[in-house]
C-alpha positions in Angstrom: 19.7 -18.0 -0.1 16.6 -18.6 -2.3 14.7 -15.5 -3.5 11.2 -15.6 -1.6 8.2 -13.3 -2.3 7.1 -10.5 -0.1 3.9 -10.5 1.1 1.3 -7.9 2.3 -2.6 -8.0 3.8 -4.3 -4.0 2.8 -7.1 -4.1 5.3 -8.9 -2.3 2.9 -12.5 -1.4 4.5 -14.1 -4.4 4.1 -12.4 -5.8 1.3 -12.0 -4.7 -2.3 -14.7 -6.1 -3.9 -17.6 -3.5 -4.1 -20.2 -6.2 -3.6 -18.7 -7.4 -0.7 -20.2 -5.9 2.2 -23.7 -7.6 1.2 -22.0 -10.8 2.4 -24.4 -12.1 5.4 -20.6 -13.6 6.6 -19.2 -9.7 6.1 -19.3 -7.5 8.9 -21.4 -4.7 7.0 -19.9 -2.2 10.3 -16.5 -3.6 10.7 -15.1 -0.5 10.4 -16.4 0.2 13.0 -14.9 -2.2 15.5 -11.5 -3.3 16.3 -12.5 -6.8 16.4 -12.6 -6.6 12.6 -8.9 -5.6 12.3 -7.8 -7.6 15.1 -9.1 -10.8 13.2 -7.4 -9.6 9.7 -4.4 -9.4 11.7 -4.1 -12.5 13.2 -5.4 -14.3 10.0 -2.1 -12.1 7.8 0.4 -13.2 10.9 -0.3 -16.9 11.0 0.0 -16.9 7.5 3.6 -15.3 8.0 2.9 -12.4 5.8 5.3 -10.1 5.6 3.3 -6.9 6.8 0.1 -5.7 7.3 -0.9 -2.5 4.7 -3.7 0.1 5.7 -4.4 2.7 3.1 -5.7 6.7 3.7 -7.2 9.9 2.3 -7.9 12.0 4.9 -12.0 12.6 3.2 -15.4 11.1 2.0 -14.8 11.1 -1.7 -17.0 12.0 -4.4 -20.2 13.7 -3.0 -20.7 15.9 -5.1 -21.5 13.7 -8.6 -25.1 12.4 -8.1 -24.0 10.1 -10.8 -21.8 8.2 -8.2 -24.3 6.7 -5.7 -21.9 6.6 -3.0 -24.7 5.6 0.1 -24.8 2.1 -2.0 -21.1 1.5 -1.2 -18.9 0.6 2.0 -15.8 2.7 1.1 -16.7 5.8 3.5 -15.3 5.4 7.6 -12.2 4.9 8.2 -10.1 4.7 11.5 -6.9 7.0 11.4 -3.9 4.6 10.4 -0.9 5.8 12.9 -3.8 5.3 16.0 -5.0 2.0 15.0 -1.4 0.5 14.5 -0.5 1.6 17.9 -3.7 -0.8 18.9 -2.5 -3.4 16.2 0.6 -3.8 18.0 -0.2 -4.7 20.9 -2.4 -7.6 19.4 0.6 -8.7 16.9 3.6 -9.6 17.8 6.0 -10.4 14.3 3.7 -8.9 11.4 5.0 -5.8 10.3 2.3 -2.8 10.3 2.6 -0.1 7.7 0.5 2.8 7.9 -0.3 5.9 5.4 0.5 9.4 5.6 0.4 12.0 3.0 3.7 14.5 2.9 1.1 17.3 1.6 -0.9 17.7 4.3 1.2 16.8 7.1 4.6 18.2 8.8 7.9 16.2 8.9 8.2 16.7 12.8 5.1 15.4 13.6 5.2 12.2 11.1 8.6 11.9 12.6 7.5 11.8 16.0 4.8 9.9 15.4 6.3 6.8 13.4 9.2 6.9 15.9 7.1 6.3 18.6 5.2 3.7 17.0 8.4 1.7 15.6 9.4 1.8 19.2 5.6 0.4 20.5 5.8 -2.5 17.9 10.0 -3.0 18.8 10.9 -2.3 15.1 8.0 -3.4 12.7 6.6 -0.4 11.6 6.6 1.5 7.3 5.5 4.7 6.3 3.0 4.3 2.8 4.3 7.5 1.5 1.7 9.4 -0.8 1.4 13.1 -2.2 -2.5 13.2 -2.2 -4.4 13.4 -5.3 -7.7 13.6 -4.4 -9.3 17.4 -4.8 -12.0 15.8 -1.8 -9.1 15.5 0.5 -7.3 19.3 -0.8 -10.3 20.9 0.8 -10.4 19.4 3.9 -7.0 21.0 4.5 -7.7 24.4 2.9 -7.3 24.6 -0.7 -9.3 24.5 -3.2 -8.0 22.3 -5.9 -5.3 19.4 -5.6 -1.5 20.9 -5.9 0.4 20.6 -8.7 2.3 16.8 -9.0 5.6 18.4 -9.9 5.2 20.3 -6.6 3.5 17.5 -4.8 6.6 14.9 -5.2 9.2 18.3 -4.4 7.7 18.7 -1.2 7.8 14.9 -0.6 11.4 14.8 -1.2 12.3 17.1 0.8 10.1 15.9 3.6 11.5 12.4 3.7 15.2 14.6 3.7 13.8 15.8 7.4 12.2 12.8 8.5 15.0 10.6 8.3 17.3 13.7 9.3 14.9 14.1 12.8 15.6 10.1 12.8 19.1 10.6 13.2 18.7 13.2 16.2 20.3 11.3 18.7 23.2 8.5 17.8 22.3 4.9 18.8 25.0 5.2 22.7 23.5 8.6 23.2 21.8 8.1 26.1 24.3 5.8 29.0 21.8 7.0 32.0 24.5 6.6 33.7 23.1 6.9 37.8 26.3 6.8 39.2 27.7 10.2 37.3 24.2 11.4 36.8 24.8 11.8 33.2 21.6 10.8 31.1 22.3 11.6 27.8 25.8 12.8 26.2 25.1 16.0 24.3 28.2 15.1 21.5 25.3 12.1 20.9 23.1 14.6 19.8 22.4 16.6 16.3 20.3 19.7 16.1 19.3 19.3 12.3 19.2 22.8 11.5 16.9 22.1 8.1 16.3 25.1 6.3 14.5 24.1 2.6 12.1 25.5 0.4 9.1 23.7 2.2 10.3 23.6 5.6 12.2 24.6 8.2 13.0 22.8 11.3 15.3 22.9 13.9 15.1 19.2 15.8 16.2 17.5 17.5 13.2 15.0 17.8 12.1 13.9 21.2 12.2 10.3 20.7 15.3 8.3 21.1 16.7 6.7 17.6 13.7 4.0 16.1 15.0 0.5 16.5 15.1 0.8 12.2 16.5 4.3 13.2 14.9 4.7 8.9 11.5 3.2 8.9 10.9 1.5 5.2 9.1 3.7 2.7 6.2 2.5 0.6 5.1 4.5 -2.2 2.2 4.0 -4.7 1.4 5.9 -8.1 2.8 5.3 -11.8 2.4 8.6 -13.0 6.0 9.4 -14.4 6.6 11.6 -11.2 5.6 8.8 -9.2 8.2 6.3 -10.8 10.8 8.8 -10.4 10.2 9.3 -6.9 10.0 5.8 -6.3 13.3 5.2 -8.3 14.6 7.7 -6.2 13.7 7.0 -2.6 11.4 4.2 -2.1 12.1 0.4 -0.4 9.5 -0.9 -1.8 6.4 0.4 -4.3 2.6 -0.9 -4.5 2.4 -1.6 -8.2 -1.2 -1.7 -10.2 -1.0 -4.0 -13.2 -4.1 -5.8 -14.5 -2.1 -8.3 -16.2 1.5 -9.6 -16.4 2.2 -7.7 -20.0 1.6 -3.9 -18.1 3.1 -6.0 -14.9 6.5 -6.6 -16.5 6.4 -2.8 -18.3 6.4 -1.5 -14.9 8.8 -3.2 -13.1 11.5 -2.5 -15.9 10.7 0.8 -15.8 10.8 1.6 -12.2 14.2 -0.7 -11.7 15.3 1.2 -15.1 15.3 4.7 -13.2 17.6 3.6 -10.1 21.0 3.6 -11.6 20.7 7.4 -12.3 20.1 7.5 -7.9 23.3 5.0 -7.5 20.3 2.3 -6.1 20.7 -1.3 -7.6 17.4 -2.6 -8.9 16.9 -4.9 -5.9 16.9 -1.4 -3.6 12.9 -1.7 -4.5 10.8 -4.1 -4.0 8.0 -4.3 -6.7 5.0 -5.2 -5.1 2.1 -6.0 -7.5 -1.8 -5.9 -6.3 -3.6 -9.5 -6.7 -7.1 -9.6 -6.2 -8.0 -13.6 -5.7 -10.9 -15.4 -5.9 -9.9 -19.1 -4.7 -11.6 -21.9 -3.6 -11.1 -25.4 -2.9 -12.1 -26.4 -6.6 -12.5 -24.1 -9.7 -16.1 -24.4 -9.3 -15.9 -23.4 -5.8 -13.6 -20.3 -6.6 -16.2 -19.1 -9.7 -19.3 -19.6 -7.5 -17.8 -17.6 -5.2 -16.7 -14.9 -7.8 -20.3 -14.7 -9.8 -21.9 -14.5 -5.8 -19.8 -11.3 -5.6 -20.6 -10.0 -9.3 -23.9 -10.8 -8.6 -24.1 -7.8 -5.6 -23.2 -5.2 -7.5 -26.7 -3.1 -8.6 -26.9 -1.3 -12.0 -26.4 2.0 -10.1 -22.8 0.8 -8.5 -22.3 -0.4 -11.7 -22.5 2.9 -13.5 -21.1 5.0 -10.5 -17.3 2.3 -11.1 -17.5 3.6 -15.1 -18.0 7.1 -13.8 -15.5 6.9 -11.1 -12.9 5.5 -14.4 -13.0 8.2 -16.8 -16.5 6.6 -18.4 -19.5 9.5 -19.1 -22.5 9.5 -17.1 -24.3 6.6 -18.6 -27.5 7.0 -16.3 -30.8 6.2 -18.7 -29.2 3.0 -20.2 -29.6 -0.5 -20.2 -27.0 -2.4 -18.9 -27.4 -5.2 -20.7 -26.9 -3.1 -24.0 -23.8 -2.9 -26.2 -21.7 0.0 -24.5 -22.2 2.9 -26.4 -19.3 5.5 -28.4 -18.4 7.4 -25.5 -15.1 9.5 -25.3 -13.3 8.8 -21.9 -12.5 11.9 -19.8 -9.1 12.5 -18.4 -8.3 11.4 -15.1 -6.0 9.3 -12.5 -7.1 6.1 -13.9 -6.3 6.9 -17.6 -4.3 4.2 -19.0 -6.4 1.8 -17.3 -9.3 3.1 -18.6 -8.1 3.2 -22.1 -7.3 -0.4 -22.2 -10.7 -1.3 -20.8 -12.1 0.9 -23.7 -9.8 -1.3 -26.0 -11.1 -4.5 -24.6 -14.9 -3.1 -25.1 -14.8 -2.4 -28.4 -12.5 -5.6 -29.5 -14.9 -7.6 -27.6 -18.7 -5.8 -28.2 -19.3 -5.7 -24.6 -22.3 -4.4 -22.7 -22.5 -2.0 -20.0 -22.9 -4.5 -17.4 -20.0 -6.3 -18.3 -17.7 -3.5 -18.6 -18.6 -2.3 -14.9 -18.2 -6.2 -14.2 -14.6 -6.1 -15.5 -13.7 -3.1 -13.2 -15.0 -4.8 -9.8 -13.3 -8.4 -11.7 -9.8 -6.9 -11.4 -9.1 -3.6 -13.2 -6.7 -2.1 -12.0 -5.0 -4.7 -10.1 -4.3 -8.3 -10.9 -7.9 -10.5 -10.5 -7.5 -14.2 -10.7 -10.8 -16.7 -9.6 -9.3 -20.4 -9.0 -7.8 -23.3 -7.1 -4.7 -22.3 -4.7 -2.9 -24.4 -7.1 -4.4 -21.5 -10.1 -3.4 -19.1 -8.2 0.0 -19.7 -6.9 0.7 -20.9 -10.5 0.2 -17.2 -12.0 1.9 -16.0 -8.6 4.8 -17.9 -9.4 5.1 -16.5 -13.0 5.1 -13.3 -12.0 7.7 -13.5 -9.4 9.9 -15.5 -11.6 9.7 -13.5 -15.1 9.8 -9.8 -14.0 6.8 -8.6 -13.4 6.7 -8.8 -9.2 9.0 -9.5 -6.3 5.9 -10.0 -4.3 2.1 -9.0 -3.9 -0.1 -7.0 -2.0 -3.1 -9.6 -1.5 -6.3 -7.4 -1.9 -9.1 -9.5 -0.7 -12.1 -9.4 -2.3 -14.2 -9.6 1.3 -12.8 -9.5 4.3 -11.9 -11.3 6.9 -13.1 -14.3 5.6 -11.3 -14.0 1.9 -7.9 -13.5 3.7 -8.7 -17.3 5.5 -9.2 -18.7 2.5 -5.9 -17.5 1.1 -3.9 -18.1 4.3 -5.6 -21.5 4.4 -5.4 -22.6 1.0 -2.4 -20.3 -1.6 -0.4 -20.3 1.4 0.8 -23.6 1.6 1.0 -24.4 -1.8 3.2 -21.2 -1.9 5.5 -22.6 1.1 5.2 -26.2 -0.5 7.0 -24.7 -3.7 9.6 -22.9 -1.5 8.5 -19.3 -2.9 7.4 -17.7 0.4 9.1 -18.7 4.5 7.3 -21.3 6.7 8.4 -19.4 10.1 9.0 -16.0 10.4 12.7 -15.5 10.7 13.7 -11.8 11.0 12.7 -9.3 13.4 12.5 -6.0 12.3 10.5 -4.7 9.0 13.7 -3.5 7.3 15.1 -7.0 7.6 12.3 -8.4 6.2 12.2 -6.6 2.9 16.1 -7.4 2.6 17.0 -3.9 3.4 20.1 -3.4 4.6 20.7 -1.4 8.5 20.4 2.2 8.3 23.1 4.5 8.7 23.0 7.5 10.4 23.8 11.1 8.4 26.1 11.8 11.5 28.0 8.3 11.3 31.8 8.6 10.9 33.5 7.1 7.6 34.4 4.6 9.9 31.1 3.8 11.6 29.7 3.4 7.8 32.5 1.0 6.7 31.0 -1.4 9.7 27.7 -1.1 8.5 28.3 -2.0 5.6 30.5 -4.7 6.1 
């Protein structure tokens, strides 16, 4: 069977261009209605996307630098993921729907109980975006007063998914005969108190929801700090990968399917999925109209709040249209990003204006303005040289930029056999090529089935 791309639709605010809520066609308070994700939704499933992808941080970030002039951008209200997919499921019906939710500031038995329930509402479609929570905005909402430690971060995460996917196993898949006749509605040798007792938590299950029809739900993890990787390596299905361009594409994909042997995981285990940020239109002219348009909405102070917000000093008092000055970058998430761009500035003499341009062009995902034909063709040469094994489509403006790539890369992407004309499988594990879970209680027997 032909290898086919995976794709995904973030419904990220209202898209990932910062210019783009000053679109007359953009709904500037989307966020605020469920129309908004409803027509996303629909617009990712007739495309036959793989899954729908809704990113979280539990906080309004960066109030507290006046140099960031965060009332001039759209990034702020959010709907909380696990409710909305409940709602997105029942306006779906194939589309699988993965939702975030941070192992530091949550507890196993409720993420458990809550992704159960909702893999059960949307009959085996639903992932968990697994992240550790770096942002100090988000620490203090939950009572501390600077971000924990990585190293600790990612322990706590492993053991979390440990009790997760142990609460999964609770009851076995005949558990339950609700049999009327004997009166006997569950069979208690079904059933497994997990009895966790671990440096972070201690739980006794068993969970209160039957077994998930995925019984594991697929885990999505983000990050490419070396901890990151590792975990990834380590317990991820799939991982949302940021790579500006196919060179740092290709570096990370070898490294994260380099890790897995250590874990007894084959490289295909994860799927490397790679951000793309397109720009397309019906002609090339058509696609960079619509990309200057965008450029065009981004005022100086936005501008200097994106260099701020990527490691670049307060630059407040310049003209934009001056040569960047020497500046020393700080040290932050976005530092080998950053320190490429400051390559690229001084290689290329470029001004303040363009170097905030770059960021919103594609900075530190994968930007590409052109025909479907343009962008399927750099699509394609990721997929096929090792750099992707599919792509998290990050629409520039929503919902309209996810039309114009369902309507126009998609079929060029089916027409070259890299990506399915009907949806074929059913659950979200099956779709990412994962094989069935298998219980921690199964018998040697029971697992020889499985896998056979």
């Amino acid at each position: 069977m032909r290898r086919r791309m995976i794709l995904g639709l973030p419904i990220h605010f209202l898209g990932y261009h910062q210019g783009c809520w000053r679109l007359p066609d953009v709904p500037a308070d989307g966020m605020l209605h469920f129309q908004h994700f409803t027509e996303c939704a629909r617009i990712a499933e007739r495309g036959k996307f793989d899954f729908l992808f809704l990113a979280d941080s539990a906080a309004v970030r960066n109030l507290d630098d006046p140099s960031i002039p965060r009332d001039r951008e759209h990034e702020h209200l959010r709907v909380e993921p696990l409710a909305l997919l409940a709602a997105l499921a029942m306006v779906t019906e194939r589309i699988g729907l993965v939702a975030t939710a941070s192992t530091t500031y949550n507890e196993p038995y409720m993420l458990a109980r809550g992704f159960a329930s909702l893999d059960h509402i949307a009959a085996g479609r639903i992932g968990w975006n697994l992240v550790t929570g770096f942002s100090r905005d988000e620490a203090r909402n939950y009572g501390y007063d600077a971000v924990i430690g990585s190293d600790m971060r990612h322990e706590r995460a492993r053991e979390f998914v440990d009790v997760v996917n142990g609460l999964y196993d609770s009851w076995d898949d005949d558990a339950f005969p609700r049999d009327r006749t004997t009166g006997l509605y569950f069979d208690r040798s079904r059933m497994h108190f997990l009895e966790h007792r671990g440096k972070h938590f201690k739980v006794r299950g068993p969970l209160d929801v039957q077994v998930p029809p995925q019984r594991h739900l697929p885990i999505i993890t983000a990050g490419y700090s070396d901890q990151a990787n590792e975990f990834t390596a380590q317990l991820a299905d799939a991982v949302y990968s940021a790579a500006p361009d196919i060179g740092s594409g290709r570096t990370y994909y070898a490294d994260v399917k380099g890790r897995m042997a250590k874990y007894g995981r084959s490289p295909e285990a994860v799927r490397v999925l790679a951000g793309i940020m397109p720009f397309v239109g019906r002609t090339r002219q058509e696609a960079q109209d619509k990309f200057e348009r965008l450029q065009s909405l981004i005022s100086p102070e936005v501008g200097l709040g994106m260099l701020r917000l990527h490691n670049f000093p307060d630059l407040r008092g310049h003209d934009v249209d001056e040569p960047m000055p020497e500046v020393e970058l700080t040290r932050g998430r976005y530092d080998m990003f950053s320190d490429a761009l400051l390559e690229r500035v001084r290689r290329d003499n470029l001004t303040i204006r363009q170097t905030y341009e770059a960021i919103a062009a594609g900075f530190w995902q994968f930007g590409k303005v052109g025909t479907a034909a343009d962008i399927a063709d750099a699509m394609e040469e990721w997929f096929t040289t090792g750099a992707a094994d599919g792509f998290n489509v990050q629409c520039p403006y929503l919902p309209g930029g996810a039309a114009d790539f369902v309507g126009l890369v998609v079929p060029e992407l089916q027409r070259r056999g890299l990506f399915r004309t009907e949806y074929e499988e059913t659950t979200l594990r099956e779709r990412l090529g994962m094989a069935p879970a298998v219980s921690r209680y199964a018998t040697p027997a029971q697992r020889g089935e499985m896998r056979a």
